[in-house]
PANUVEX-425131 format. One line per field, with one value per residue: x, y, z of N, C-alpha, C, O in turn; residue in one letter; residue number from 1. Coordinates in steps of 0.2 Angstrom, whole numbers. Example, Ala and Ser with C-alpha at 12.3 -4.5 7.8 and 13.67 -1.06 7.14 Angstrom:
BEGIN
n_c1 <- [66 | 64]
n_c2 <- [-28 | -11]
n_c3 <- [39 | 35]
ca_c1 <- [62 | 68]
ca_c2 <- [-22 | -5]
ca_c3 <- [39 | 36]
c_c1 <- [66 | 64]
c_c2 <- [-16 | 0]
c_c3 <- [39 | 39]
o_c1 <- [71 | 67]
o_c2 <- [-17 | 6]
o_c3 <- [42 | 40]
resn <- [A | S]
resi <- [1 | 2]
//
This chain:
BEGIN
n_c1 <- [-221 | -229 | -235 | -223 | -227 | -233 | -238 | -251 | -256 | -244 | -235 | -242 | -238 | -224 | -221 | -226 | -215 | -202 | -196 | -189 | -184 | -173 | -159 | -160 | -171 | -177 | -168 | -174 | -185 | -186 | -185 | -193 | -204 | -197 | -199 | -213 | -215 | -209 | -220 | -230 | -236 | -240 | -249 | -269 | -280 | -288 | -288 | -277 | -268 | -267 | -264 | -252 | -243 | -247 | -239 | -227 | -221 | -222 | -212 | -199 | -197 | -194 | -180 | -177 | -188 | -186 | -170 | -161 | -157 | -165 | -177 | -191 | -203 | -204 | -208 | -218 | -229 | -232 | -238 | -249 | -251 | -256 | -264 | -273 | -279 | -282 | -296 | -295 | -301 | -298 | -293 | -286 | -277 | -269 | -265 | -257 | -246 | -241 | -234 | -225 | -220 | -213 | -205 | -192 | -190 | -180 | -185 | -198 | -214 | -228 | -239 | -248 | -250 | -247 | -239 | -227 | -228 | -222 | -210 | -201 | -202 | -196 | -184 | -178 | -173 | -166 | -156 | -152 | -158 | -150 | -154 | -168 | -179 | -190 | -192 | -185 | -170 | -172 | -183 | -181 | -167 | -176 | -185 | -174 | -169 | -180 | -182 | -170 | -155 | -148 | -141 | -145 | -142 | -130 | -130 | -137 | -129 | -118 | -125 | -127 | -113 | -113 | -122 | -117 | -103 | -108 | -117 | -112 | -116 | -127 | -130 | -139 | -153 | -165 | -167 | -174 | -181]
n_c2 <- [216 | 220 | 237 | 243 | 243 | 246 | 240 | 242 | 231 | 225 | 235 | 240 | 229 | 226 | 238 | 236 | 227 | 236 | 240 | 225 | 221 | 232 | 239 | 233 | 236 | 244 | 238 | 225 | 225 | 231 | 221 | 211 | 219 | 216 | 205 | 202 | 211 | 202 | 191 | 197 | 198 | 183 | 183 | 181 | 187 | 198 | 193 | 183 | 191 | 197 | 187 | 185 | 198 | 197 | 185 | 187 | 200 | 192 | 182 | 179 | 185 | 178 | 179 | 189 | 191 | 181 | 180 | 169 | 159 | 149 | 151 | 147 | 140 | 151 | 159 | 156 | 154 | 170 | 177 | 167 | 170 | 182 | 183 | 177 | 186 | 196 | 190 | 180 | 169 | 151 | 142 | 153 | 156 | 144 | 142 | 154 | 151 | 140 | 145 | 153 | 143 | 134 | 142 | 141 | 130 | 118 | 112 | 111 | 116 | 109 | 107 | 118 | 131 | 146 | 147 | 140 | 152 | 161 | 153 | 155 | 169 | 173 | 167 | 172 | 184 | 184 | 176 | 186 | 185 | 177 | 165 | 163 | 161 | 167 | 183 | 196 | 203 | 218 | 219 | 213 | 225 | 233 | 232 | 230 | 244 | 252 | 248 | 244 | 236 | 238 | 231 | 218 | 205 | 205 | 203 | 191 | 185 | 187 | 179 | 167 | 163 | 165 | 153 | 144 | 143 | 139 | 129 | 118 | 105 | 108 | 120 | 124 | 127 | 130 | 125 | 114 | 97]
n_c3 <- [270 | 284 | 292 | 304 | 320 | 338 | 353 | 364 | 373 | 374 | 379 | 393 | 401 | 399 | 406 | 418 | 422 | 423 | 435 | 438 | 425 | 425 | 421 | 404 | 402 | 391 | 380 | 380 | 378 | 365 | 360 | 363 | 354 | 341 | 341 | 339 | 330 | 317 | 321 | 314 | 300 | 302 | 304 | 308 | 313 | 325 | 338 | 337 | 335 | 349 | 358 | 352 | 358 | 372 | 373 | 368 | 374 | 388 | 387 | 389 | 401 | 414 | 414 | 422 | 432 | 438 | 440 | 431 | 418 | 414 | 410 | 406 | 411 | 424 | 417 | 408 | 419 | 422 | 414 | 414 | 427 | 422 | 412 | 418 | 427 | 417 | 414 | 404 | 392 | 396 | 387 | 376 | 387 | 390 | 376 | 377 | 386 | 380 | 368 | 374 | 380 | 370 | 364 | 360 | 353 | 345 | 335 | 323 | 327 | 327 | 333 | 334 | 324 | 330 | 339 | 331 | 323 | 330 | 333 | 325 | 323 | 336 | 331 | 320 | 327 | 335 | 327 | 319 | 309 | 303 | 301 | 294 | 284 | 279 | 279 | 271 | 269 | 269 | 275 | 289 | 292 | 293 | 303 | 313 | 311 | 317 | 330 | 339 | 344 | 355 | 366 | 369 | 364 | 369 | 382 | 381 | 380 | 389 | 400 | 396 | 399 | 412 | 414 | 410 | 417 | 432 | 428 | 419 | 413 | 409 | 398 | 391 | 395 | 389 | 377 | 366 | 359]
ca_c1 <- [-221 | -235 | -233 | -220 | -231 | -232 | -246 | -253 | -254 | -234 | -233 | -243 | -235 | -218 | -220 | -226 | -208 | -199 | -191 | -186 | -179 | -170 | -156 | -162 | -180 | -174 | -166 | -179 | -194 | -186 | -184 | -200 | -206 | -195 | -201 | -220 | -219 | -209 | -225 | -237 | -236 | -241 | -256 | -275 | -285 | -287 | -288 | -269 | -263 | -266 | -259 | -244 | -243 | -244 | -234 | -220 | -221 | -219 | -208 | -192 | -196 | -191 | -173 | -177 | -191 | -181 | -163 | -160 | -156 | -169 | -184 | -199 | -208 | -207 | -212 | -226 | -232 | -232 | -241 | -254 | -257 | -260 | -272 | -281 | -280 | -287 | -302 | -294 | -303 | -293 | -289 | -282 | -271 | -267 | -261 | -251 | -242 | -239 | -230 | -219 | -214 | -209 | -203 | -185 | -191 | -177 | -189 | -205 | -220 | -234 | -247 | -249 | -246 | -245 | -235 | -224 | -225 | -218 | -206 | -196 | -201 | -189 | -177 | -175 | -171 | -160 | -147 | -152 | -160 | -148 | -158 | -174 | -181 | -200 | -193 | -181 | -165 | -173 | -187 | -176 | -165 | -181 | -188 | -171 | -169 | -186 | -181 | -164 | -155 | -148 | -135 | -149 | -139 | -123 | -133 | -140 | -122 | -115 | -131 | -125 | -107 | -115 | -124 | -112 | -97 | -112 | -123 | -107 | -118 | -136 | -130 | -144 | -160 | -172 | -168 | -180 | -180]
ca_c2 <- [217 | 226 | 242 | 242 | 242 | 246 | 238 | 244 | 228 | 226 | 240 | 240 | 221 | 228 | 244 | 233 | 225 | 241 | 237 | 220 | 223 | 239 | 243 | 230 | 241 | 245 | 230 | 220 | 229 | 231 | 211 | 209 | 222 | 214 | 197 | 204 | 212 | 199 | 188 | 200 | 195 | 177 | 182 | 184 | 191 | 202 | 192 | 179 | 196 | 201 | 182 | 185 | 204 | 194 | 178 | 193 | 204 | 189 | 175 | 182 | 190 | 174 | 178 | 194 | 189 | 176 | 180 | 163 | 157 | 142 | 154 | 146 | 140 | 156 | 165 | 154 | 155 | 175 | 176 | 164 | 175 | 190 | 181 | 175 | 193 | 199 | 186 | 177 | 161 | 146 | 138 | 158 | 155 | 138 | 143 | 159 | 147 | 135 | 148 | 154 | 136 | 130 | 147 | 139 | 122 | 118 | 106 | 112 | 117 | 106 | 106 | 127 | 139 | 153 | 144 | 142 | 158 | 166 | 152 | 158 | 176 | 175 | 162 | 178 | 191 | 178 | 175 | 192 | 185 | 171 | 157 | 167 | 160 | 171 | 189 | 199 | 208 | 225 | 218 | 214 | 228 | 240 | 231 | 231 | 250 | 254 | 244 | 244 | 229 | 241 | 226 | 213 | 202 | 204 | 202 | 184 | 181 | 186 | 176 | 161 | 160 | 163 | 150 | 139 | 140 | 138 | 122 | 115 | 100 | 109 | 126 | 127 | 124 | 133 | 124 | 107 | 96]
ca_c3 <- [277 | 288 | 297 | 312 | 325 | 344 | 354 | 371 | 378 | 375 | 383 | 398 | 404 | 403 | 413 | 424 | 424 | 423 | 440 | 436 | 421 | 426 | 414 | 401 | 400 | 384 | 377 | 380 | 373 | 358 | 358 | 363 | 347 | 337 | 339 | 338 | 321 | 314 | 319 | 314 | 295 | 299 | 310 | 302 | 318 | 332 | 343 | 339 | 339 | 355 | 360 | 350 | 360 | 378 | 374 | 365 | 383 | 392 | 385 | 393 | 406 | 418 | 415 | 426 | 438 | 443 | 439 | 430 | 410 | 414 | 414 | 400 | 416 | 425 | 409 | 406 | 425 | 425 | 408 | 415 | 431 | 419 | 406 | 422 | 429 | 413 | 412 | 397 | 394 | 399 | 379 | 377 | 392 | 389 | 369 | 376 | 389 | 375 | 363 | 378 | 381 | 365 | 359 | 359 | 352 | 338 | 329 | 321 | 332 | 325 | 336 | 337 | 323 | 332 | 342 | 325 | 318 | 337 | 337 | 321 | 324 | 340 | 329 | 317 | 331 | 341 | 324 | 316 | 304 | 297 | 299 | 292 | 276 | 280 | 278 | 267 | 273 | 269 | 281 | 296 | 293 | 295 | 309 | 318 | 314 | 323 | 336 | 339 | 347 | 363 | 370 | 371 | 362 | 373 | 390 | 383 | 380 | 396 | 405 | 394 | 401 | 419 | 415 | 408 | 423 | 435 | 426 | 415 | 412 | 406 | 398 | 388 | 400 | 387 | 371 | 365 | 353]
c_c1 <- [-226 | -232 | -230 | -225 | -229 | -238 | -246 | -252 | -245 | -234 | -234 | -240 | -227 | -216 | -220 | -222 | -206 | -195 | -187 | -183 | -173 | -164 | -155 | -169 | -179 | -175 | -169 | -187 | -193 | -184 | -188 | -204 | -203 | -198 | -208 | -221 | -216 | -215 | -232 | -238 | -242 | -246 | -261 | -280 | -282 | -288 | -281 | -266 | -261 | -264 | -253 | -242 | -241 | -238 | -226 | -219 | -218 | -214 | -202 | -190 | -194 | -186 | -174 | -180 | -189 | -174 | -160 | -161 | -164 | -176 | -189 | -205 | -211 | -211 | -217 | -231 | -235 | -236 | -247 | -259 | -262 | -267 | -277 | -283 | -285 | -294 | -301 | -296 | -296 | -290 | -284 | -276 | -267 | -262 | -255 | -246 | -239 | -232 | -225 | -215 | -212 | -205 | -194 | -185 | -185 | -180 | -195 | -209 | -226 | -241 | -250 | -247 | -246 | -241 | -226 | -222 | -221 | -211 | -198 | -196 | -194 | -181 | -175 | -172 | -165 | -152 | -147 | -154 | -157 | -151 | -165 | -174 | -190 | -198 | -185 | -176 | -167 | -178 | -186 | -173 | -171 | -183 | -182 | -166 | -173 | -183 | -174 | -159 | -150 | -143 | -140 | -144 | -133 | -126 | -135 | -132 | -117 | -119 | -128 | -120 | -108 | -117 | -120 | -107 | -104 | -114 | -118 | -112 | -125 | -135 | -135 | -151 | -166 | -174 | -173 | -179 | -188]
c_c2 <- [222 | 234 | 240 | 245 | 242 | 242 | 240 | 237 | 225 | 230 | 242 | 233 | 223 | 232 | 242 | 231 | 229 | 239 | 233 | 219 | 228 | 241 | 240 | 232 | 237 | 241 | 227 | 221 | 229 | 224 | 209 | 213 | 220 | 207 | 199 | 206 | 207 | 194 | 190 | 199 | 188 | 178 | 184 | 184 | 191 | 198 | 185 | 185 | 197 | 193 | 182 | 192 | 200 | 189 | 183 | 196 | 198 | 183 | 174 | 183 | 186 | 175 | 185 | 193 | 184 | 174 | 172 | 162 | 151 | 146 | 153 | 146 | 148 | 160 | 164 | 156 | 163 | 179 | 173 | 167 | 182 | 189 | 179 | 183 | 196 | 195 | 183 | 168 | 155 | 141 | 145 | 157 | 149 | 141 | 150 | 155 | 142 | 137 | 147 | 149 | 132 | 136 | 144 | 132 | 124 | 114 | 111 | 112 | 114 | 107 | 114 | 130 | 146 | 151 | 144 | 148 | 162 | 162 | 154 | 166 | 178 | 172 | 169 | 182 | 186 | 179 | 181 | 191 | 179 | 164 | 158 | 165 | 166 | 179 | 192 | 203 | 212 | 224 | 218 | 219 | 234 | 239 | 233 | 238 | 253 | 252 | 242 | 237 | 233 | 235 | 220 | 206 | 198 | 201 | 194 | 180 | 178 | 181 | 167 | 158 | 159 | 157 | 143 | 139 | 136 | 131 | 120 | 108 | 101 | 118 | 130 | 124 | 125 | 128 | 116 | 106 | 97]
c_c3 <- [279 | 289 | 300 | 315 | 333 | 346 | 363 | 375 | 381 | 380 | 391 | 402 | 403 | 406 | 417 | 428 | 425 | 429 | 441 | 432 | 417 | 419 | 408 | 401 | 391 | 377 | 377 | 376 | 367 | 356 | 356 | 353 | 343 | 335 | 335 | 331 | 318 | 314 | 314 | 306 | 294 | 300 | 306 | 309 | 323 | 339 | 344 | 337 | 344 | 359 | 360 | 355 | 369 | 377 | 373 | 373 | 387 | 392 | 387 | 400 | 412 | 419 | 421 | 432 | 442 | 442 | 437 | 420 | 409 | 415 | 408 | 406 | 421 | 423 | 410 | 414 | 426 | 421 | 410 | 421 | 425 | 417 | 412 | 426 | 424 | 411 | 406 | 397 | 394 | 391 | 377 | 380 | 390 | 382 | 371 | 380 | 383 | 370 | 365 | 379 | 376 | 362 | 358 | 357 | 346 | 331 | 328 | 326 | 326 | 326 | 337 | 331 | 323 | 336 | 337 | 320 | 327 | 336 | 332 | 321 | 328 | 337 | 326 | 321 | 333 | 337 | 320 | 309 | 298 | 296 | 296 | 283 | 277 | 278 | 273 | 272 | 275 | 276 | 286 | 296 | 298 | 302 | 316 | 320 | 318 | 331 | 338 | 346 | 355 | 369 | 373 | 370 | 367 | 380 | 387 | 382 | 385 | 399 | 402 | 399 | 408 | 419 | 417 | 413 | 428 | 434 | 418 | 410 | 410 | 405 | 395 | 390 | 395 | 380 | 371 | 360 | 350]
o_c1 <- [-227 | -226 | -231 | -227 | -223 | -242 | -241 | -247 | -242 | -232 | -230 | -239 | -225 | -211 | -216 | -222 | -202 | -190 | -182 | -178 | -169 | -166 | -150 | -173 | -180 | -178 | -167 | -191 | -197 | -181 | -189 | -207 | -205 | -199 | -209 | -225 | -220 | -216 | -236 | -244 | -246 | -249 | -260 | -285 | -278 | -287 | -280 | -260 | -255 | -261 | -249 | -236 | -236 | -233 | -221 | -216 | -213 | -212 | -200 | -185 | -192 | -184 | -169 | -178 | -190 | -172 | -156 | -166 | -166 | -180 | -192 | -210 | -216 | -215 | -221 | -236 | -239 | -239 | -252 | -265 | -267 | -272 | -283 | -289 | -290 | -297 | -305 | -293 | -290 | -286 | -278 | -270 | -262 | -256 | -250 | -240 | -233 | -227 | -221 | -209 | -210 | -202 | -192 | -181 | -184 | -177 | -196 | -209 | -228 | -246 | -256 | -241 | -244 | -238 | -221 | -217 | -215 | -206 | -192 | -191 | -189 | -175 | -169 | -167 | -159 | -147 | -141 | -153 | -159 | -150 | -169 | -171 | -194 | -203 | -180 | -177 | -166 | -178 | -189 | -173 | -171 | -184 | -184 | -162 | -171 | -183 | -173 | -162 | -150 | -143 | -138 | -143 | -132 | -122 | -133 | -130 | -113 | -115 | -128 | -121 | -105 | -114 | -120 | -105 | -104 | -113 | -121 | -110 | -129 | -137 | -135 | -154 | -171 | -179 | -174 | -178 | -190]
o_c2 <- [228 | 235 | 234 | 250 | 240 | 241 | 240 | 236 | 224 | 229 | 245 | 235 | 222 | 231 | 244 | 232 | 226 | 235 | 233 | 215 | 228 | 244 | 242 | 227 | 232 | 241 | 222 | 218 | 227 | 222 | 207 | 210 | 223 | 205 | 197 | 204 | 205 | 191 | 187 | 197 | 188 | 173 | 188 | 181 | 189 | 201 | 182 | 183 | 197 | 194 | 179 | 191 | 201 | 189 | 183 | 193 | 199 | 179 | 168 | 182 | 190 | 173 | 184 | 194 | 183 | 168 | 169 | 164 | 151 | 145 | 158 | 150 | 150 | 164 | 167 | 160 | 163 | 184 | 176 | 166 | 185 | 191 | 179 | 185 | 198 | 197 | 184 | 164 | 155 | 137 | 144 | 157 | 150 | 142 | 151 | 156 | 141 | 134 | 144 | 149 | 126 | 135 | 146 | 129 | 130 | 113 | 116 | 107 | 117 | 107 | 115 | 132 | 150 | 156 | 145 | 149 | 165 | 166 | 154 | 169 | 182 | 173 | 172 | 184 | 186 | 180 | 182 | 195 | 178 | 160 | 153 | 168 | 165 | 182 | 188 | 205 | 212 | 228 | 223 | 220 | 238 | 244 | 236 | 239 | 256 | 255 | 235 | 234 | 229 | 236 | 217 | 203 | 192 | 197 | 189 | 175 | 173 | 177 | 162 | 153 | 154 | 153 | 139 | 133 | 130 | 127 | 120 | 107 | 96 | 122 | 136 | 121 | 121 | 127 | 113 | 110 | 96]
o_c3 <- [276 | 286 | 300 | 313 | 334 | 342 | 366 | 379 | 386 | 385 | 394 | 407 | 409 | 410 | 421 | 434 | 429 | 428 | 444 | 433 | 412 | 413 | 405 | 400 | 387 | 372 | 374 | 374 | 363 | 351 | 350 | 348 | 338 | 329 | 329 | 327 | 314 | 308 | 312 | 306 | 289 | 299 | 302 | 308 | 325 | 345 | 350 | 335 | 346 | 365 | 364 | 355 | 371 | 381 | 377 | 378 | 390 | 397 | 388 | 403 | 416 | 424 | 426 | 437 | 448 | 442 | 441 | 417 | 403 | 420 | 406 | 406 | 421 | 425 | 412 | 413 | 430 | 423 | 408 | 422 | 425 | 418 | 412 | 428 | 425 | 406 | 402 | 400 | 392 | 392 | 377 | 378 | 386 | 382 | 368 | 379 | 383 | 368 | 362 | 379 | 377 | 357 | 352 | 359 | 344 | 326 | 332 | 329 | 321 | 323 | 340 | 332 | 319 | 337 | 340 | 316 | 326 | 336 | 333 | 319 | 326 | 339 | 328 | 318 | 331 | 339 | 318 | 305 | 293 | 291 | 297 | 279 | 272 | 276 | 272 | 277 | 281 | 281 | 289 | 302 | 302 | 306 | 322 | 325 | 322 | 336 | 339 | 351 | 360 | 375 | 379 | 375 | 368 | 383 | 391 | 383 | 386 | 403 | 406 | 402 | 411 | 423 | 421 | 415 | 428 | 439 | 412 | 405 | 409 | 408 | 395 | 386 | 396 | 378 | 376 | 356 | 344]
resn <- [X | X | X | X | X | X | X | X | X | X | X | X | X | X | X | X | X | X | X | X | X | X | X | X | X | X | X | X | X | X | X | X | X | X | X | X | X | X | X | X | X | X | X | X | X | X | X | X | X | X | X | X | X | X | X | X | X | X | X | X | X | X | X | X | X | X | X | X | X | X | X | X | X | X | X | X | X | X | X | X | X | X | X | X | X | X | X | X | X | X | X | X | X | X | X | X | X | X | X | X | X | X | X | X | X | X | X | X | X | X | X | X | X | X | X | X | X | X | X | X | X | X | X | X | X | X | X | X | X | X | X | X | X | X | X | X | X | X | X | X | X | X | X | X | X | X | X | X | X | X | X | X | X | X | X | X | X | X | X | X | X | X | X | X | X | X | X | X | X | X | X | X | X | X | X | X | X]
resi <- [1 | 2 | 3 | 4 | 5 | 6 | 7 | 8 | 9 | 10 | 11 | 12 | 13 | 14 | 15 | 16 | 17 | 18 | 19 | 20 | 21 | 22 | 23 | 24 | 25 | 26 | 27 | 28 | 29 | 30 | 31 | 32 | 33 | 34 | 35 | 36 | 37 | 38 | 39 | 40 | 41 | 42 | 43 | 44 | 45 | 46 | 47 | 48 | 49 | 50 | 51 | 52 | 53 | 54 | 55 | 56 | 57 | 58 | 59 | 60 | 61 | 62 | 63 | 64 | 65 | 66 | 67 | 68 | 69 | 70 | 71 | 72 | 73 | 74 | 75 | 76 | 77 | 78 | 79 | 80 | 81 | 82 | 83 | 84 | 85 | 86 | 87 | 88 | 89 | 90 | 91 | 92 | 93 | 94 | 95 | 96 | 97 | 98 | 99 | 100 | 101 | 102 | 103 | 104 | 105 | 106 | 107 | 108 | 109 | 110 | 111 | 112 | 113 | 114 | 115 | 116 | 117 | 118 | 119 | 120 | 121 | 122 | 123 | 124 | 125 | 126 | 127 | 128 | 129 | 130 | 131 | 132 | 133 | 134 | 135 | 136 | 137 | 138 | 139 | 140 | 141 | 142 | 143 | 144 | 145 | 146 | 147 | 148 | 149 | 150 | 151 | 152 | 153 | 154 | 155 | 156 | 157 | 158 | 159 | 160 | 161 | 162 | 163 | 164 | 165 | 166 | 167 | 168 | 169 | 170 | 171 | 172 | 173 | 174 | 175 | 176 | 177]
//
């Protein structure tokens, strides 16, 4: 396994959010950096790092900009103003929207692997690692001492049950075959 890793871009795209993700800062950054190094492994350049660094920053962040379980689209939408804020060509944008929106694929991502390596990174963080064939105990445990899990877990759990009284009949809006 690499370095644990920070990255500026992570970091300036959540400050960002700081207000929207108020006491869930925290717990979310180190999701966000949790997913990001377990990708960081599969990645071989500088530049599907800093996609796996945006699609990681913003894959989430829908559950808070728009208080709702059903947030791939708004994810992918808020991610695609940024890259088009930052002048990121339109196949960039296109592929970092793509990540975001299959990251809860339960089938194999084929047509993207950076899309594939994100979408088991977040699969590890998600079960803690019990459905991870790509990294070692000691791997995850180190990433998930750097980055500590901070009640992230617990919040997508409570967000779950809202979900579920509320949309009894679609409790799991995010997942795909």
């Amino acid at each position: 396994m690499n370095l644990i890793v920070t990255n500026n871009t992570i970091d300036t795209i959540l400050h960002s959010f700081q207000l929207e993700l108020g006491k869930n800062y925290v717990s979310y950054r180190n999701h966000v950096y949790r997913v990001y190094n377990f990708s960081l492994p599969f990645v071989n350049s500088e530049e599907d790092t800093e996609k796996i660094a945006t699609a990681a920053a913003f894959h989430d962040i829908g559950i808070w900009t728009n208080k709702t379980l059903d947030y791939l689209k708004p994810s992918a939408e808020l991610a695609k103003a940024y890259c088009r804020k930052q002048h990121f060509n339109n196949s960039v944008t296109e592929e970092i929207e793509f990540i975001i929106d299959n990251h809860h694929k339960l089938s194999r991502v084929k047509s993207s692997n950076l899309a594939e390596i994100f979408r088991k990174a977040d699969l590890t963080d998600l079960t803690f690692g019990l459905l991870s064939k790509e990294y070692t105990k000691e791997d995850i445990r180190t990433i998930r001492n750097v980055f500590p899990n901070k009640g992230f877990h617990l919040f997508l759990i409570k967000l779950f049950f809202k979900n579920l009284i509320t949309n009894p009949l679609h409790p799991f809006p995010i997942f795909k075959l």
